[in-house]
C-alpha positions as CSV (number, residue, x, y, z in Angstrom):
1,X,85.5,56.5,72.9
2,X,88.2,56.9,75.7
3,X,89.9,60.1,76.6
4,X,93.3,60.5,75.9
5,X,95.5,60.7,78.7
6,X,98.4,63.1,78.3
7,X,100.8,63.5,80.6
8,X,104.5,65.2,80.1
9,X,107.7,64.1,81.4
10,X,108.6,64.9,85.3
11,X,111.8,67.1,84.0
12,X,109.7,69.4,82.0
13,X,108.3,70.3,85.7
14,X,111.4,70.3,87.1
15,X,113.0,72.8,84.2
16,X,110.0,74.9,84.8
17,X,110.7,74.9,89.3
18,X,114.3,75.9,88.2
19,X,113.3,78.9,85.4
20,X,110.3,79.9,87.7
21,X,113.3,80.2,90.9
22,X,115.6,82.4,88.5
23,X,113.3,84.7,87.7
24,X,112.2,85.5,91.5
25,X,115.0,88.0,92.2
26,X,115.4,86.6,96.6
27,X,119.2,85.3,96.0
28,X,120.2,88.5,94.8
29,X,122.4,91.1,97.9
30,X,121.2,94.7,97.8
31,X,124.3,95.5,96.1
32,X,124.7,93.6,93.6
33,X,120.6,93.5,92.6
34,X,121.1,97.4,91.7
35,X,123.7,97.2,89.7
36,X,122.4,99.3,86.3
37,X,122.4,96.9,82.9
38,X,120.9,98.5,79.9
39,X,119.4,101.0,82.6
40,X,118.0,98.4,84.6
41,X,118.8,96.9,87.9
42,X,120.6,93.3,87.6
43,X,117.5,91.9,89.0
44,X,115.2,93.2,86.3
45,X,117.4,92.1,83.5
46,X,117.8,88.3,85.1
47,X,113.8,88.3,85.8
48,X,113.0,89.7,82.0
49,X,115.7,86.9,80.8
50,X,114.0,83.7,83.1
51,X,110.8,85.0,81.5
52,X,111.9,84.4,77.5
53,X,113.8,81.2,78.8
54,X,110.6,80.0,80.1
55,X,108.8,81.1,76.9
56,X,111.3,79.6,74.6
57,X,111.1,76.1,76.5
58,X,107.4,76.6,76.7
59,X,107.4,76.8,73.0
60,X,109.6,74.2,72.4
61,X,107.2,71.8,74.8
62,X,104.3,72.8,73.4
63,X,105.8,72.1,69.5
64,X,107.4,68.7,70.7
65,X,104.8,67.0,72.7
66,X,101.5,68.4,72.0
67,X,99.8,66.3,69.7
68,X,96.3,67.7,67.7
């Protein structure tokens, strides 16, 4: 019996680079990184966000492509 080869699309990789970038807070200024939402710094808030992004696409891959 052959194994079966499974391989995703190249943009899934490339959605994951961009989400994974978003949630590292480096293009944020000093100033504008501590800015308070909800009682956390800007930064926190946009890293929490890219983090459920990236779980809700990794759902959505794992629901669309895996195959049992």
């Amino acid at each position: 019996m052959e194994p079966v080869k499974r391989t995703f699309p190249r943009w899934i990789w490339l959605v994951y680079l961009l989400i994974f970038s978003l949630s590292v807070p480096w293009y944020w200024t000093e100033d504008a990184g501590m800015q308070l939402l909800l009682g956390l710094p800007l930064w926190v808030c946009s890293s929490i966000g890219a983090i459920l992004l990236c779980a809700c696409f990794s759902f959505w891959i794992i629901n669309k492509y895996w195959q049992e």
